[in-house]
N, C-alpha and C positions, 0 to 999 in steps of 0.2 A: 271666716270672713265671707261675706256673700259677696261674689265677685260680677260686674258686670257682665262679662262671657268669658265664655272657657278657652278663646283665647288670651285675651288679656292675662286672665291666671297665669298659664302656659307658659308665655313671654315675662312675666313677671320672673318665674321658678329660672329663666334662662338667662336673667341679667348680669353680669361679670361674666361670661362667659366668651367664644368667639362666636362670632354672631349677630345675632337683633336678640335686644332685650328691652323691658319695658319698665321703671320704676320713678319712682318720686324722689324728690330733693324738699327739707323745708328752707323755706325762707326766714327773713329775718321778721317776717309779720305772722310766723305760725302759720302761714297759709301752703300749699304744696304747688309746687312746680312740676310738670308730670314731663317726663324725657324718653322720648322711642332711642335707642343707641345702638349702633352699631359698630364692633371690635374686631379689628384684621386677627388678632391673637388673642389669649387667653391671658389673665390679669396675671401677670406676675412674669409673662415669658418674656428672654431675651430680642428684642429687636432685629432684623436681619443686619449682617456689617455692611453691605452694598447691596443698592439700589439703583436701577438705568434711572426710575424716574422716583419724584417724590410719594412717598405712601402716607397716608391719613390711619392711625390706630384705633384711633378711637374716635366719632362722629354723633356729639347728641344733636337730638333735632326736639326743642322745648314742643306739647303739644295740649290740647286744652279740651278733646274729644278723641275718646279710642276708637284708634283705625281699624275695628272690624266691625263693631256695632253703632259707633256714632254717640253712644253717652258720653254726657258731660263730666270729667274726671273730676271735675273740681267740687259736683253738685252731690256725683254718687260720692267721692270718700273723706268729702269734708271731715267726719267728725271720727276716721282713719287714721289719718296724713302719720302720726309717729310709727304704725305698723307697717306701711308702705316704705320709711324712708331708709332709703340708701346713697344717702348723699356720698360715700365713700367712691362711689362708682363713675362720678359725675366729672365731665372733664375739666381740667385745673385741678383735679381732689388728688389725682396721683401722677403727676407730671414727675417727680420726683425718679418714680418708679420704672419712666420709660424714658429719659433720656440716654441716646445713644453715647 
């Protein structure tokens, strides 16, 4: 895949992980929803038992141009969108998984 920049790559390779990561969701119109996220832990780790204050796990932020170069996600990987998609990743997709 020709990637818009070598970050976006990067951040893609780092999605599920703890951290920023970078990946696509499709929609119900076949179109792609592109989501920067951010994860206090690693997919699948136990939650801590106690916290003084509340903690946020996982934080997608939908976005419509990549934050290092400025191209339009939707224009460069339109005809993409099923090799980018990792809807799995996306919050609501595994609530399941993190409940305390």
């Amino acid at each position: 895949m020709k990637w818009c920049c070598k970050m976006f790559e990067g951040w893609f390779q780092e999605a599920g992980k703890r951290g920023i990561g970078v990946f696509a969701t499709v929609r119900r119109d076949s179109t792609a929803s592109f989501i920067l996220q951010f994860r206090a832990l690693d997919q699948g780790k136990a939650t801590p038992a106690h916290s003084e204050s509340p903690i946020a796990l996982v934080s997608d932020i939908h976005i419509q141009y990549c934050p290092w170069c400025g191209t339009n996600l939707q224009k460069k990987y339109a005809s993409r969108v099923q090799e980018l998609d990792r809807s799995e990743l996306a919050v609501g997709a595994d609530l399941t998984s993190i409940k305390a």
